[in-house]
C-alpha positions, 0 to 999 in steps of 0.5 A: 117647263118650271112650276110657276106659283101663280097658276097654283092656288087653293080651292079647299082647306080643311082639318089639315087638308088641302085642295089645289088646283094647277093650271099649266100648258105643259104635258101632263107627264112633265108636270108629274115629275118627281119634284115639280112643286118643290117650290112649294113643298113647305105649303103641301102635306101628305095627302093632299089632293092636287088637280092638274090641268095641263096644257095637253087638255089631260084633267088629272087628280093627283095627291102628294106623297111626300113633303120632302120632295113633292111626288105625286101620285094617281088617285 
C-alpha cells in the first residue's frame, strides 16, 4: 500500500526534533521500505523519531536516517 498523508501526524516537536505517529493497515514490513514516506521527505529530519502502527498489530519505533530518501531504522 502507499503512504497516505492523513494517517501521519505529529505528536511532539522540539529544538528541531520531531515525533511522528503513522497508523496504517498494512504490514509493518512494507511500511519500512526504503522510501516509503518520501512524500514527506522534505517534512522529516535525521533523527526523528517515527512510531508506526501497522495494520499487522506490530507498534514499531522507527527513526529516519536520511532525508534524501526517507529510510528507517529500528530503534
Amino acid at each position: 500500500m502507499a503512504f497516505t498523508n492523513k494517517n501521519l501526524s505529529v505528536i511532539a516537536y522540539a529544538n528541531g526534533f520531531t515525533m511522528w505517529h503513522y497508523i496504517e493497515n498494512s504490514k509493518l514490513s512494507d511500511i519500512s521500505k526504503s522510501g516509503f514516506f518520501n512524500p514527506v521527505k522534505n517534512l522529516m529530519n535525521v533523527g526523528d523519531l517515527i512510531i508506526i502502527n501497522a495494520g499487522d498489530d506490530t507498534a514499531m519505533k522507527k527513526v529516519v536516517s536520511t532525508n534524501s530518501n526517507v529510510d528507517i531504522a529500528s530503534v
